[in-house]
N, C-alpha and C positions, 0 to 999 in steps of 0.2 A: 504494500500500500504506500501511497506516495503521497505528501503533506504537500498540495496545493493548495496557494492562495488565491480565492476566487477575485480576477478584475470586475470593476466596475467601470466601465464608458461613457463618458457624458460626453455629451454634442457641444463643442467651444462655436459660439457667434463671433465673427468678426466685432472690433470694438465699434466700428460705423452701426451695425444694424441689430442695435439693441430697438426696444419696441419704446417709443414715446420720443426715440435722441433723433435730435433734429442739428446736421451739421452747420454749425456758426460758421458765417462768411469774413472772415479776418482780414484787413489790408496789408498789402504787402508792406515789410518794412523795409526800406530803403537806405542803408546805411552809407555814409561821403566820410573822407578822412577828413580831419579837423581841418580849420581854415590855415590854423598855422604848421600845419605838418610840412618838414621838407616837399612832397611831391607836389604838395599843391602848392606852394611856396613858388616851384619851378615854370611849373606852368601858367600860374599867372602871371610869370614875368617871361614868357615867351620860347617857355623851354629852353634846353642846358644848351650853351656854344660849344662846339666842337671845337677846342684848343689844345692845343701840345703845346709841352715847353720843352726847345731843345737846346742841345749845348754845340757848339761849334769848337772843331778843334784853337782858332785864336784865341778861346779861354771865353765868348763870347754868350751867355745864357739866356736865351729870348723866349718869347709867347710868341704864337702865330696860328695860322686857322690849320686845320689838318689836313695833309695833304700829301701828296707823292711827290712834289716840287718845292721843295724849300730852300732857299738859302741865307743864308745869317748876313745883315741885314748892315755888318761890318764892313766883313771879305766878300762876299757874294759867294763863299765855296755852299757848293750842293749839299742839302745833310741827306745824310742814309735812312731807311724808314722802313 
């Protein structure tokens, strides 16, 4: 003889389609980063400039737009990139 414990099965409802529940229509909430957050910070002011700063062998250290054609602003030697 073998000591079985008899199951019991109950029928689970989805939690939508209980009898009387009537699903509430919620607004989406929309979340924006703060006004002073770097990204927004960036973009109100027209988005980041594309700048490198490079060094030229004369010892010469400059700011300039990014690009494949640079040269130092000294000597005129090419920089590498």
């Amino acid at each position: 003889m073998t000591n079985r414990i008899p199951l019991t099965l109950t029928r689970l409802r989805p939690a939508g389609r209980r009898r009387g529940h009537q699903p509430v229509d919620r607004p989406e909430v929309v979340v924006s980063p703060p006004a002073w957050a770097p990204e927004a910070r960036a973009r109100d002011a027209g988005g980041p400039e594309d700048n490198a700063v490079y060094t030229c062998c004369c010892g010469m250290v400059f700011s300039a737009p990014v690009s494949a054609s640079v040269s130092c602003p000294v000597c005129a030697v090419a920089q590498d990139w």
